[in-house]
C-alpha positions as CSV (number, residue, x, y, z in Angstrom):
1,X,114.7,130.3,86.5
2,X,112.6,127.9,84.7
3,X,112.1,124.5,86.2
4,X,112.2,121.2,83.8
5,X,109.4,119.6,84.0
6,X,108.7,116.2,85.1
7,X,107.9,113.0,82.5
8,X,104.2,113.3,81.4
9,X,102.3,109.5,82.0
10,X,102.7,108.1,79.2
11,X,99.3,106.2,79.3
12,X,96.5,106.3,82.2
13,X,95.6,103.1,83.2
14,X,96.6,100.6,85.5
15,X,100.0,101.5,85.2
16,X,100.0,104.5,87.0
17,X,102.2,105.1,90.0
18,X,102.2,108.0,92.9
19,X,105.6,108.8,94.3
20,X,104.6,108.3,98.2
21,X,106.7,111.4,99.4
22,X,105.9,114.3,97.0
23,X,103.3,113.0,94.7
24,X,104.2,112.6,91.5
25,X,102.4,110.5,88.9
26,X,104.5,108.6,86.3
27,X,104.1,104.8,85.1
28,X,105.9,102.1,86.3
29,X,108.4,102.0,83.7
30,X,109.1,106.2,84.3
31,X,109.8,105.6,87.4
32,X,112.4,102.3,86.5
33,X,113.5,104.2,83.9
34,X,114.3,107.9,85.2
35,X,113.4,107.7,88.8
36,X,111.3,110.9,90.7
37,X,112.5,114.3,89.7
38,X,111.5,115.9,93.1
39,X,113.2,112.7,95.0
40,X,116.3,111.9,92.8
41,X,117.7,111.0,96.7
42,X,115.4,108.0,96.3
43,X,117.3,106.8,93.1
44,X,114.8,104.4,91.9
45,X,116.4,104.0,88.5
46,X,119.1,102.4,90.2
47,X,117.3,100.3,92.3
48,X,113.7,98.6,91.1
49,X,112.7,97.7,94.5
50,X,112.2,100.9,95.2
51,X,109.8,102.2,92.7
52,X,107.7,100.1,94.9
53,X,108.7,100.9,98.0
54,X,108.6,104.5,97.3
55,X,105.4,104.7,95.2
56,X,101.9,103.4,95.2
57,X,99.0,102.8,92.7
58,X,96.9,103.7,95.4
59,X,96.0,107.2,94.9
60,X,92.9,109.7,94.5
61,X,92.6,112.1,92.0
62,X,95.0,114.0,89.4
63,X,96.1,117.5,88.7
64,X,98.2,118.7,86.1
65,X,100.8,121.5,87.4
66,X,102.5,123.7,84.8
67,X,103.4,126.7,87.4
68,X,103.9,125.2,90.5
69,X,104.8,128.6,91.8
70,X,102.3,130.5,90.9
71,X,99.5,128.2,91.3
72,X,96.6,128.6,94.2
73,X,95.9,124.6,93.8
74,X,100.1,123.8,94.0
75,X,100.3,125.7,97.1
76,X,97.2,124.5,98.8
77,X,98.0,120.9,97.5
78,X,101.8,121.7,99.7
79,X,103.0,120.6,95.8
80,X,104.0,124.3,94.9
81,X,107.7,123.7,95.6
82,X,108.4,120.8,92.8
83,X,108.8,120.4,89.5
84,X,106.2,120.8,86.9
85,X,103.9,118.1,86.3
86,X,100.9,115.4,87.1
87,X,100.3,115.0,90.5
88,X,98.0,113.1,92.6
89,X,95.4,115.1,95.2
90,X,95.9,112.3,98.0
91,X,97.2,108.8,98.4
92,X,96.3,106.0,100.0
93,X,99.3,105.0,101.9
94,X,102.6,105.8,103.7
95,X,106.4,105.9,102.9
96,X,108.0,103.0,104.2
97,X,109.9,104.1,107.7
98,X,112.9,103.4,106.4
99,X,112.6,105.3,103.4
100,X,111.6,108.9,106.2
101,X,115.1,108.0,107.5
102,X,116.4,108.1,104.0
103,X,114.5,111.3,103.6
104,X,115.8,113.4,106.0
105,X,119.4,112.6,106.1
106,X,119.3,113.9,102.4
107,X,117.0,117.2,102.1
């Protein structure tokens, strides 16, 4: 079953956005505009606040994932369960507490 894969960034600048649950690197305007494929619960296209409440430009570090299944680095990165795509290797901050809540009523 193959996975569609998350937006690439579209630039890499300043831009650049990490999704504070799973990860995943998009722009600002990919997140406004289509939200986080691994956190669709978040629904950030509807909402704007939340691409910042849910994502940071705080981040270290990016790998690009095409296999998240089959890759060492996916699984040791606790990534290998998403969809394909650019992650970061660590971020900076924390999801907003009431964003968890959000979190686990959903998954």
């Amino acid at each position: 079953m193959a996975t569609a894969p998350a937006q690439i960034p579209t630039s890499f600048g300043h831009e650049l956005r990490a999704c504070l649950r799973c990860r995943l690197v998009k722009t600002y305007d990919q997140f406004r505009e289509s939200g986080c494929e691994n956190c669709s619960f978040f629904k950030m296209e509807e909402d704007h606040e939340r691409v910042v409440d849910c994502t940071t430009p705080n981040f270290n570090g990016i790998i690009s994932v095409m296999d998240p299944n089959r890759s060492w680095a996916a699984r040791w990165l606790r990534i290998g369960k998403f969809v394909p795509g650019v992650y970061t290797l660590a971020v900076s901050e924390a999801l907003p507490e009431e964003m968890q809540v959000c979190n686990f009523l959903v998954v």
